[in-house]
Steps between C-alpha positions, in 0.01 A plus 500: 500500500531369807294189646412426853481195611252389722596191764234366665653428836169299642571195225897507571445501918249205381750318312756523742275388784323209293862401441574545887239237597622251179853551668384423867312200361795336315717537802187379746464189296889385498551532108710226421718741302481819739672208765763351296593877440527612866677159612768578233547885593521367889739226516702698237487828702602282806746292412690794394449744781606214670802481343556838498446571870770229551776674274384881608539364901852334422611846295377722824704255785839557249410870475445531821738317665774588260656835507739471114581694269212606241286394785221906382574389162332188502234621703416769246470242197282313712276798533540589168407192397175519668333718207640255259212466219350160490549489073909564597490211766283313225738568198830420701333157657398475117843505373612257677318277508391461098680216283803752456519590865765330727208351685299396163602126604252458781178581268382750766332732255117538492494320840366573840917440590583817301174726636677375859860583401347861386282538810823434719663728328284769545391448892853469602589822494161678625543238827849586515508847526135521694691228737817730550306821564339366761808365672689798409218703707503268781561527881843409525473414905412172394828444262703656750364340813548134301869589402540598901400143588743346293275457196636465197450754171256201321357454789430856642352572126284222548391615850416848344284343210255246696473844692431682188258189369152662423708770293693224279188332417315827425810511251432166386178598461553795235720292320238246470240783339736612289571196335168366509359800268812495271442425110782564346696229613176225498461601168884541312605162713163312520379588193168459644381111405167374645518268767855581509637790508192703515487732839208761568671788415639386152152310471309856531728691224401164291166502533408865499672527191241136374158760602533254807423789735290327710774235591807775527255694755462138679865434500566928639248414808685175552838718505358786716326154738841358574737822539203587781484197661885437510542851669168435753691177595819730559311735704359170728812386536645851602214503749576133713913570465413846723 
């Protein structure tokens, strides 16, 4: 015989709305523990977007500039590489750098160092390949008005992309989201140590899994707080550059 279960929807909207407010609160208050989180994720996140943006902007001036052999090949890995899964980056990073890897030496394992190393890994080729699209797409006037003045091929490139500015740092930008929700990497390469290594999305798998629901629903509204204000500050700056 069959059963029906009866779910009383009025006590779970309840629960999820007295949890709401206890969320709200913790972040309201500046929990000690909810800002040694976030301050980890950022400068994490940032250094290695950072990083990133500076290899995926040298990769796009050769690629551009540069006209060799293999030239569609490489750009096809570097799209393909885009949908790499952040457990394979996390695993390969892993790999290498535990006691038996070739870079075991340098004790980067469990440290933010190796959550950066993963990060860079992953945002290179997202920035990359959102970088080259958009050049690829371009007006070429500009290039070939800069060449006609005697400009060299570095420097025409270079014309084209403080022309093409607000869409390289809207590439930036998704590279930055990306990697800031990640948790496969955070988690395989940080391994997730308080005061450490701990980052808000690696913190909310923890503590969800504690009954800390309260806290994980905190750190998700700090997560969805930052992604919005980093793209309203994109959108300002979009704004004053027209």
């Amino acid at each position: 015989m069959a059963y029906l279960v009866q779910i009383d929807y009025t006590k779970i909207m309840s629960y999820f709305f007295d949890s709401l407010g206890k969320a709200f609160f913790l972040i309201f208050t500046l929990d000690g523990n909810i800002l040694q989180i976030s301050w980890t994720s950022l400068w994490i996140t940032g250094t290695s977007v950072l990083i990133a943006a500076i290899f995926s902007m040298s990769l796009v001036f050769i690629i551009s500039i540069n006209q060799f052999k293999g030239r569609q090949i490489l750009i096809t890995i570097i799209n393909t590489l885009t949908a790499l899964p952040t457990v394979v980056i996390g695993l390969v990073v892993y790999s290498m750098l535990c006691r038996k890897g070739f870079l075991g030496g340098f004790n980067f394992l469990y440290t933010p160092y190796a959550m950066i190393i993963g990060q860079i890994i992953l945002a290179t080729p997202i920035i990359t390949a959102l970088v080259l699209s958009v050049m690829e797409n371009a007006d070429k006037k500009i290039y070939i008005t800069a060449i006609a003045l005697g400009a060299t091929k570095f420097q025409s490139i270079s014309t084209l992309a403080k022309e093409l500015h607000i869409m390289i740092l809207s590439a930036v930008i998704v590279g930055f989201g990306r990697v800031f929700s990640e948790v496969g990497i955070s988690m395989m390469l940080g391994g997730n140590i308080k005061n450490y290594t701990r980052n808000i999305t690696t913190a909310i798998a923890f503590e969800t899994t504690k009954g800390e629901f309260i806290l994980g629903l905190a750190l998700g509204l700090i997560l969805i707080i930052i992604a919005l204000g980093i793209n309203l500050l994109f959108q300002v700056f979009v704004k004053k550059s027209q």
